[in-house]
N, C-alpha and C positions, 0 to 999 in steps of 0.2 A: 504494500500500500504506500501511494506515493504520501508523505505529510508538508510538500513544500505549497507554498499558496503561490496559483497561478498570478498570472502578469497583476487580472485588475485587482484582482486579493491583496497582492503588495502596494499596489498604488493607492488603494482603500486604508492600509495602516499604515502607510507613509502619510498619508490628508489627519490623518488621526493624532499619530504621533506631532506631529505640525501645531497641531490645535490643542492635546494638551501639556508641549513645552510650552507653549505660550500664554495658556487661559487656564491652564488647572495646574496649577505648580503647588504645593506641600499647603504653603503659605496663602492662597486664593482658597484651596480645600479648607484648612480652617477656620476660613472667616466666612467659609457660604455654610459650614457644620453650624457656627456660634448663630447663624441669621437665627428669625424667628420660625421661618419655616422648613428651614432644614434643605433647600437645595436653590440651584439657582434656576429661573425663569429664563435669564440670558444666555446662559448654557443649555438649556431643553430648545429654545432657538435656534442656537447653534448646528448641535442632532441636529435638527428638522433641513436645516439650510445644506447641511454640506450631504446629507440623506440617508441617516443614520438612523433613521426611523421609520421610514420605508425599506429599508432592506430586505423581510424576508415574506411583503403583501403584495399581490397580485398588481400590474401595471392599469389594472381596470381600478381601482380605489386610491392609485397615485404612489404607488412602491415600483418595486425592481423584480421583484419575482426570485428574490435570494432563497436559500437553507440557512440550517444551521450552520452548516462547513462556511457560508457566506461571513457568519456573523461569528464566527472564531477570534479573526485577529481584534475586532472591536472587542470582545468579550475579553482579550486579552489587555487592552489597553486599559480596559475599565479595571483590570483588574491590579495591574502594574502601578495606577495613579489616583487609586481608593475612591473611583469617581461616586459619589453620593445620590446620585441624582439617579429618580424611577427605571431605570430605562431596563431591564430584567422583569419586573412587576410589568411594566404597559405595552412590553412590544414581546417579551419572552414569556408571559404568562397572559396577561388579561386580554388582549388584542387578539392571542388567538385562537380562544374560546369563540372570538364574534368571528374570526377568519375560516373555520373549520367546521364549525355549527350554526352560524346566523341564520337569518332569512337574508335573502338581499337584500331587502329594505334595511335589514338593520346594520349589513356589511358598508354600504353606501353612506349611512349615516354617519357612521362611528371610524371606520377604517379612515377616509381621508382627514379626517381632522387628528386623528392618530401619529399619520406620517408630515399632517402639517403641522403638528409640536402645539395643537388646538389641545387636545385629551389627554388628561394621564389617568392611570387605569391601577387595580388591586386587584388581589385575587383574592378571599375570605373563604377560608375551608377549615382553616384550624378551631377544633373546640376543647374544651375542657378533656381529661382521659382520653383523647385519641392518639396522643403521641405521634408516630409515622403512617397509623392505618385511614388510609385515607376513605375508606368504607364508613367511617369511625363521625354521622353526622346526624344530630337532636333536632338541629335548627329545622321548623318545618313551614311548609310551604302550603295553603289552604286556597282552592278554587275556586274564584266568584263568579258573577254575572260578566264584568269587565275584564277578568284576569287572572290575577292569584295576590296572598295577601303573603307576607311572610314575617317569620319571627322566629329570634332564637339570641344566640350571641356565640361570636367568633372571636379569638384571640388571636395575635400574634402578629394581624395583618400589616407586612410590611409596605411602607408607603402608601398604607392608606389615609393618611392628615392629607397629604397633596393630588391623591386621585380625584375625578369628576366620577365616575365609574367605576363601580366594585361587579366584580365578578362574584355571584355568591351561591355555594351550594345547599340546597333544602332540601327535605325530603317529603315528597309526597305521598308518599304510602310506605307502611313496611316500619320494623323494629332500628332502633338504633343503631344499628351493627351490621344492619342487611344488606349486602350487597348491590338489591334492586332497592327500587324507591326513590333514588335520590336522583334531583333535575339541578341545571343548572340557569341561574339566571343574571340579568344587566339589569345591575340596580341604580340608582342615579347616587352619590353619597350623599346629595345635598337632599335627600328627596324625605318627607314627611314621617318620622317615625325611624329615622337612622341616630343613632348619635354615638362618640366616639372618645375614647380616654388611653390621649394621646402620651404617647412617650417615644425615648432616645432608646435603641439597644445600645450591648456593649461594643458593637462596631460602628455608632456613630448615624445611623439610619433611623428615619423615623417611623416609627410604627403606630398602629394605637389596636384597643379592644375595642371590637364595634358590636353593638347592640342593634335590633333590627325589632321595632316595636308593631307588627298589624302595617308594616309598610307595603302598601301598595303596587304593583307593577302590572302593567296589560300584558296582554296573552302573546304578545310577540317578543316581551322579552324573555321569555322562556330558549335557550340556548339549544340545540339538540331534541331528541325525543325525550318525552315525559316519561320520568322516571328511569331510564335507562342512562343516568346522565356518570356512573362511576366511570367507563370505557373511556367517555370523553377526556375526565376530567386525568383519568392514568397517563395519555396520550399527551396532555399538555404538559402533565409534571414531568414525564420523561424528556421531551422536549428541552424545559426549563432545564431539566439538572443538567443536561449536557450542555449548556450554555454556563451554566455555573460552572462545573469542571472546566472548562477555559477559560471563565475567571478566574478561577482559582490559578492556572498555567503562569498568568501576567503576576499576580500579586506572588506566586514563588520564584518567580523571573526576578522581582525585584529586592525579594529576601535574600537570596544568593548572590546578587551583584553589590548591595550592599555588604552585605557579610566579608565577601569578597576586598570589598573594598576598605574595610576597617581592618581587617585584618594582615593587608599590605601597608595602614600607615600606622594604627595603635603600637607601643614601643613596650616591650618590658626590658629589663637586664641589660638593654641599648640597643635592642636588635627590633624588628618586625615582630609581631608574634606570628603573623605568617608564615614565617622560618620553621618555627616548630613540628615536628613531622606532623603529631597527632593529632595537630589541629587540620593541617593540610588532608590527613584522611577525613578528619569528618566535614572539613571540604568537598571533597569530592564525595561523597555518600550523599551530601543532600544534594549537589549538578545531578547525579545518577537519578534521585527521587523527583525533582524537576522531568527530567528528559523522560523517564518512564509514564507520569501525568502528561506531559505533552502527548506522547503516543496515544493513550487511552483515552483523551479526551478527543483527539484527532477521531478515534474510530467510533465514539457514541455521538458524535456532532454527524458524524456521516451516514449510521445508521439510523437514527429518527427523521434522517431524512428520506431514507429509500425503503426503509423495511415495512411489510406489510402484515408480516405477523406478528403480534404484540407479543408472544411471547419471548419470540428473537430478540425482540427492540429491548424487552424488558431484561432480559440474559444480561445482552451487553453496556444497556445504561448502569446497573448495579455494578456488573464490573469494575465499568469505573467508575462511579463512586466510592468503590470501598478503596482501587488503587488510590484514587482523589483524595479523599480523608484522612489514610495514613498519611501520603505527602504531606499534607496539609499538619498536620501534627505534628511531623518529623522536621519538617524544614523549617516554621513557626516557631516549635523549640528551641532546634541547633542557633537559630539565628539571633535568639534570645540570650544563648547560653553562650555564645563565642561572642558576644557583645557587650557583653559581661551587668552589672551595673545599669549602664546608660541603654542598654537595652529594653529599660523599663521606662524610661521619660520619657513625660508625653510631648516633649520637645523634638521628638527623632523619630522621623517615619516609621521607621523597623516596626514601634510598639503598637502602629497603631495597624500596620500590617497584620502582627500579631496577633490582632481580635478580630480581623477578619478573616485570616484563614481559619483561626479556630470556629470563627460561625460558619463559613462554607461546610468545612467539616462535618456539621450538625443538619445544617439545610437540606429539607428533600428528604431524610433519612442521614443517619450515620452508617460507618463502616458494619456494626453489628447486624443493623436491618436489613442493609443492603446485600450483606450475607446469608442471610436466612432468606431475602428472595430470591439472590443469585439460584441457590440449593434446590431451590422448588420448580425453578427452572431449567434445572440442566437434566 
């Protein structure tokens, strides 16, 4: 399998890397973290203009007609320069729910204002006791004259303070725990009967628990078939995570080149510590853990885009996720520990690398889970 990115692939993360040497530098990311609302508006522009938000929707709703393979090296950048801003949530997760299940009404609606940096978008699945099972959903969903009314409460949901549009899954028939029953729907955030208790995670993103009171929605926001909507919703998060696993690729790109780099000027005894053998092995231990997440992230970005059997798709995304995780643990750590001290101030990118590999790590599932699905699949 070839892993180089063709002509336009490279010229896409050359326009990338361009835009954030010069607009997302350490010091810009801090001061759009401290804003009141946790990302920038100027920078979601940006996306939109150089067409980073159209990348992987059809040329008919004003995209490119990319993959996930398309959105690797972006996903990498995001991931090397801790970019803060929704873009995983509205284009890797909520967008395309409407891109794979809408009506066309609702695709025309919602998709162009998506790719023109109009919408930003959440996905809300998480609840209380479900941990990774994504089967695992209370919130339900009740049938009216006009529609469906819904109510429950979601946690977790990341970038939902700055979404217009929550993706949200209810269940409309069927036990807690059921596999059928559950539907997916477009909710408006702002819309009657939402409300939301907002917070930072420990990597600096904003999240909130959102409450969903008798809120209202018509019968076309209904995503997919009614009650059949678990299939849907595995297909997106497979999707996602392999977009994560090349975020995750960028932000150990920059663990290592850092690491790298302190280690050629930090001094003990008069020398480099770089000099020292067993630093220099556990140098290379984590390049080898890098390069091995490249690989594996290369081949689940390629397989959610072509494979038609979920449980192929499913094999191979857990794969790598659980390679991803370890990575992400191993080289987070090392990068801490050969940094010694100042590895911990939130003055030095490293640390704050550090809290985001360790949520990737967790995101989507961890290495345990991913392992128990792997097993059930092979």
């Amino acid at each position: 399998m070839n892993f180089d990115y063709n002509e336009e692939q490279q010229l896409l993360a050359a326009s990338v890397k361009r835009f954030i040497d010069k607009d997302y530098t350490f010091e810009a990311r801090r001061k759009i973290v401290g804003s009141s609302e946790g990302y920038s508006n100027a920078i979601w522009s940006t996306f939109a203009e150089i067409g980073l938000l159209g990348l992987p929707f059809s040329p008919d709703v004003g995209g490119y007609g990319g993959g996930a393979v398309d959105l690797m090296s972006v996903m990498e950048a995001i991931g090397e320069a801790l970019i803060v801003e929704p873009y995983l949530s509205t284009v890797g997760l909520g967008a395309q729910f409407v891109a794979r299940a809408g009506t066309h009404a609702r695709q025309q609606a919602i998709l162009p204002l998506v790719c023109g940096g109009k919408l930003k978008m959440a996905f809300a699945h998480t609840e209380n006791g479900a941990r990774y099972k994504l089967a695992h959903v209370s919130t339900r969903a009740k049938t009216t004259s006009a529609g469906y009314t819904i109510s429950g409460e979601k946690r977790i949901v990341v970038h939902a303070p700055s979404a217009d549009q929550l993706i949200v899954s209810a269940r409309t028939s069927g036990g807690d725990t059921d596999p059928e029953g559950i539907s997916v729907f477009a909710v408006d955030a702002r819309a009657a009967g939402v409300s939301m208790a907002v917070y930072r995670t420990i990597d600096e993103l904003r999240a909130a628990d959102v409450t969903l009171n008798d809120v209202h929605v018509p019968a076309d926001a209904l995503l997919g078939e009614e009650a059949h909507g678990l299939a849907l919703i595995e297909e997106v998060i497979d999707y996602a995570t392999a977009l994560l696993c090349a975020e995750a690729v960028g932000a150990i790109k920059y663990a290592n080149d850092a690491t790298l780099e302190y280690l050629k000027t930090r001094k003990q005894f008069g020398v480099a510590i770089g000099s020292f053998q067993a630093l220099q092995h556990r140098m290379v231990d984590m390049v080898i853990s890098g390069e091995q997440a490249k690989s594996m992230a290369g081949l689940a970005c390629a397989k959610v885009d072509v494979a038609t059997d979920p449980v192929e798709r499913k094999r191979i995304v857990s794969a790598a996720k659980i390679k991803i995780a370890d990575a992400c643990r191993h080289v987070a750590q090392e990068a801490i520990q050969l940094h010694g001290g100042m590895g911990m101030s939130d003055e030095l990118k490293i640390s704050h690398t550090f809290r985001r590999l360790t949520m990737i790590a967790q995101q989507f599932g961890d290495a345990d889970h991913h392992l128990e699905r792997f097993a059930k699949t092979s």
